[in-house]
LOSETI-394080 format. One record per residue: residue number from 1; residue in one letter; x, y, z of N, C-alpha, C in turn. Coordinates in pm, whole numbers, m for minus. Atoms other than C-alpha are relative to their C-alpha. Last residue first. Layout:
BEGIN
PT     i   aa       nu       nv       nw      cau      cav      caw       cu       cv       cw
PT   NUM    A        X        Y        Z        X        Y        Z        X        Y        Z
...
END
This chain:
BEGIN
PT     i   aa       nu       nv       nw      cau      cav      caw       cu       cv       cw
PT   120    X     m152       m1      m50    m1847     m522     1793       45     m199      m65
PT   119    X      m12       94      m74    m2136     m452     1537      143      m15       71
PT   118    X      m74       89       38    m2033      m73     1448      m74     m177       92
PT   117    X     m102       33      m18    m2268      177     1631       60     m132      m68
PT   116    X       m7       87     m121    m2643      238     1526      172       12      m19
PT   115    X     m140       80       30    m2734      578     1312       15     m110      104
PT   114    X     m111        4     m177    m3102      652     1348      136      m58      m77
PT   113    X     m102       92       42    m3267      805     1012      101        5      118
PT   112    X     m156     m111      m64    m3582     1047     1113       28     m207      m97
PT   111    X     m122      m47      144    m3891      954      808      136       18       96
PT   110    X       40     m137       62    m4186     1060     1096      146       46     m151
PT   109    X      119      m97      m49    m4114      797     1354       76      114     m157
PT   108    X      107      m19     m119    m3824      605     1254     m101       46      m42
PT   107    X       43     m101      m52    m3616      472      911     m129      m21      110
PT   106    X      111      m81       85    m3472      175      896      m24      109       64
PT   105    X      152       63      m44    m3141      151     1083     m143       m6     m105
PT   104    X       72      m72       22    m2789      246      882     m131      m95       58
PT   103    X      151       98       15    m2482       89      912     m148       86       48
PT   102    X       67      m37     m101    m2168      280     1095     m135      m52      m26
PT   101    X      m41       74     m114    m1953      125      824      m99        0      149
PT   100    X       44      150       20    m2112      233      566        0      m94       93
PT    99    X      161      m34        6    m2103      610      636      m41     m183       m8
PT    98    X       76      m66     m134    m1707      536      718     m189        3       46
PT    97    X      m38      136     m101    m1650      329      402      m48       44      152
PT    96    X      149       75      m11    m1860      625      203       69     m143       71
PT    95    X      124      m52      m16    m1607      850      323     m123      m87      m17
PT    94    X       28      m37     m158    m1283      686      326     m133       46       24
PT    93    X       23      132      m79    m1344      584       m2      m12      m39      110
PT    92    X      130       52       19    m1395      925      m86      m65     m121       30
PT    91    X       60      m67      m69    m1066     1063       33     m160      m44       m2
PT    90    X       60       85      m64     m873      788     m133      m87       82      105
PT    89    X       83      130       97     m751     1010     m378      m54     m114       43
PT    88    X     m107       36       51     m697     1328     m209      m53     m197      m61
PT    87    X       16      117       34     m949     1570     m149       81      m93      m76
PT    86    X      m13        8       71     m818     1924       m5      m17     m208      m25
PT    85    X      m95      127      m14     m868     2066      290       m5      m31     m157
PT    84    X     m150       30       79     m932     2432      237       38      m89       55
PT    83    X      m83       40     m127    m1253     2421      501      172       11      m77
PT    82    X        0      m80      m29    m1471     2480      205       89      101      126
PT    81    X      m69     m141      124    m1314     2225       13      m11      131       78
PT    80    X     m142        3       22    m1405     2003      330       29      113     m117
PT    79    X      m59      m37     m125    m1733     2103      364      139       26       12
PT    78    X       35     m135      m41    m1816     2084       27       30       63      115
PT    77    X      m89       m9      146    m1662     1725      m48      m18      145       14
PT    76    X     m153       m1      m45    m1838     1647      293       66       42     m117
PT    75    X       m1      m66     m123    m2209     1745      130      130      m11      100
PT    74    X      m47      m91       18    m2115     1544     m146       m1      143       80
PT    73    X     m101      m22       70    m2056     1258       41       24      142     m119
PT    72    X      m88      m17      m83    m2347     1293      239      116       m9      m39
PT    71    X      m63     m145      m67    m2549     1371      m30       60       28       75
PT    70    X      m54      m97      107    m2453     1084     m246      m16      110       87
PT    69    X     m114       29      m13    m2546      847       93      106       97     m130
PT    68    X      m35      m63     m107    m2880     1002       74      185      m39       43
PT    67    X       37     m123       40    m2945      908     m281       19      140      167
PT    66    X     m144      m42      105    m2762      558     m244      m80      179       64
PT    65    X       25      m83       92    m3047      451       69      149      109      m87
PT    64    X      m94     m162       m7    m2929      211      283      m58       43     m104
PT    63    X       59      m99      m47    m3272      m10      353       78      148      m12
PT    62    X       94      m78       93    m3161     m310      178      m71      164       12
PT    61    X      148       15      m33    m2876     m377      375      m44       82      m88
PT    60    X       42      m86      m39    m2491     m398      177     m196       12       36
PT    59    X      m81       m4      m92    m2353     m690        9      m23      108      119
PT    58    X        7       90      m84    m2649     m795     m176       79       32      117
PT    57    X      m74       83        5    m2538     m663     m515      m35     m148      158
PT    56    X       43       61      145    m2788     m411     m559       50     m125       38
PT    55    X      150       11      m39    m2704     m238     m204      m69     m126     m102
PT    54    X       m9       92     m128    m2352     m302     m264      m92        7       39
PT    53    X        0      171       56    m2416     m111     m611       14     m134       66
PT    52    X       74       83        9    m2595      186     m496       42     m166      m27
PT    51    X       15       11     m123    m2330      410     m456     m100     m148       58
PT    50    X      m66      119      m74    m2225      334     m774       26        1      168
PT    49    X      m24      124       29    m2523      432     m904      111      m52       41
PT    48    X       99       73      m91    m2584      720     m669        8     m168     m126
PT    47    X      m33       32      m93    m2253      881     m831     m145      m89       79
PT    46    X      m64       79       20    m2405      848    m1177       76      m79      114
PT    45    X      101      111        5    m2704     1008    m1079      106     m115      m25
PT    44    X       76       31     m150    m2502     1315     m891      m72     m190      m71
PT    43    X      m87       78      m87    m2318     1327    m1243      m12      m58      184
PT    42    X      m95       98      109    m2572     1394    m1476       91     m114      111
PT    41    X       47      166        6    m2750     1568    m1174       10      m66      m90
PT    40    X       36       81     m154    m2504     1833    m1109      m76     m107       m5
PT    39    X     m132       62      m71    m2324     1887    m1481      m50       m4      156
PT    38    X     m113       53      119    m2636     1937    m1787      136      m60      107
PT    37    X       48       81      121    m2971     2010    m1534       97      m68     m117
PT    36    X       27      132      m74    m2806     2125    m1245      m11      m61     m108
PT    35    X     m112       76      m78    m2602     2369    m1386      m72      m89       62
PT    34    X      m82       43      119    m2914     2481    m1654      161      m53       50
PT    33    X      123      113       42    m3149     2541    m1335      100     m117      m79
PT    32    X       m5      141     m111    m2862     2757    m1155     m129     m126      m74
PT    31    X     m123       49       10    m2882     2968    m1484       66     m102      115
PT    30    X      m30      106      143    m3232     2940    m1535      106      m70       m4
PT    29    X       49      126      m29    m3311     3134    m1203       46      m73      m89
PT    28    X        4       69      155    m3112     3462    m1316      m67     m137       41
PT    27    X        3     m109      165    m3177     3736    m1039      m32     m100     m111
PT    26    X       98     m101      m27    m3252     3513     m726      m64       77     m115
PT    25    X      114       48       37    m3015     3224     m849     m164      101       36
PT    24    X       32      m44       75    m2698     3429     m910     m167      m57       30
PT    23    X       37     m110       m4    m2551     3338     m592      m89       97      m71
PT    22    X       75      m35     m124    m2636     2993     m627       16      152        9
PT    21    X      162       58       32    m2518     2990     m962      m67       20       82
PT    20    X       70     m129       81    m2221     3166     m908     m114      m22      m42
PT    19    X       31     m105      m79    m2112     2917     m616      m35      125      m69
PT    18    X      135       45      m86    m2133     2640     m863      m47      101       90
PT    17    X      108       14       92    m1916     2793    m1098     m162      m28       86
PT    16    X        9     m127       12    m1637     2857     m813     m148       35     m119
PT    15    X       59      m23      m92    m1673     2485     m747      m46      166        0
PT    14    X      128       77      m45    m1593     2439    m1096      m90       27      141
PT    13    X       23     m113      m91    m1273     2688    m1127     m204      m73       38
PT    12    X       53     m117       47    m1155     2521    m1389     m101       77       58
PT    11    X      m58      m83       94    m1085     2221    m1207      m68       77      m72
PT    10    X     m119        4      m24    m1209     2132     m834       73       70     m139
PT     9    X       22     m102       m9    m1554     2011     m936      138      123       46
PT     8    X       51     m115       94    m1431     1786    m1235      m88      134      115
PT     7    X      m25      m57      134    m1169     1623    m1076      m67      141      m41
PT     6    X     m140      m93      m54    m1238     1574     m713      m13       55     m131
PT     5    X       76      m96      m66    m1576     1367     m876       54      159        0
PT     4    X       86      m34      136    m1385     1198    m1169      m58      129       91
PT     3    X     m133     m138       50    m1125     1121     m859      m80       59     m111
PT     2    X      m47      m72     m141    m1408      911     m680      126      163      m73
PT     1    X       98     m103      m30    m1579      793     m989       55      102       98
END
């Protein structure tokens, strides 16, 4: 999944696709509609399944939520590109190992999401 990700926004000018959608979305609404609808949440749903699967599996608390853990990974994948770093093939693993690692509280007051520190 991780290089599928890199892959497909990264070639043929993909990220550059995405940023014509958003720009375009004032004038042409449809056409940011019709990029979500056939290549962002196709593949956003696929990434929250295997985000999800150490949740599924047991190995991971019940309370992490995949669908927020997809946007923080693709929300870094954006940062970074935008930053001209460049995602290299363990760049993702690093990423949701990091978000995982730091373990996730239930949620507070009013929906917030506390981060706690590593058990030592």
């Amino acid at each position: 999944m991780r290089a599928d990700l890199a892959a497909v926004l990264t070639r043929t000018g993909g990220m550059a696709l995405i940023g014509t959608g958003l720009a375009e979305e004032e004038h042409t609404p449809e056409l940011l509609e019709l990029l979500r609808e056939h290549a962002v949440l196709p593949r956003r749903a696929g990434l929250v399944r295997v985000l999800d699967q150490p949740r599924a599996a047991g190995t991971a608390a019940d309370h992490l939520d995949a669908e927020s853990l997809a946007s923080a990974l693709l929300g870094a994948f954006y940062a970074d590109y935008l930053a001209g770093r460049t995602a290299d093939p363990g760049w993702a693993d690093r990423v949701v190992a990091a978000l995982l690692r730091r373990g996730a509280d239930p949620p507070g007051p009013r929906g917030t999401l506390r981060l706690t520190p590593p058990p030592s």
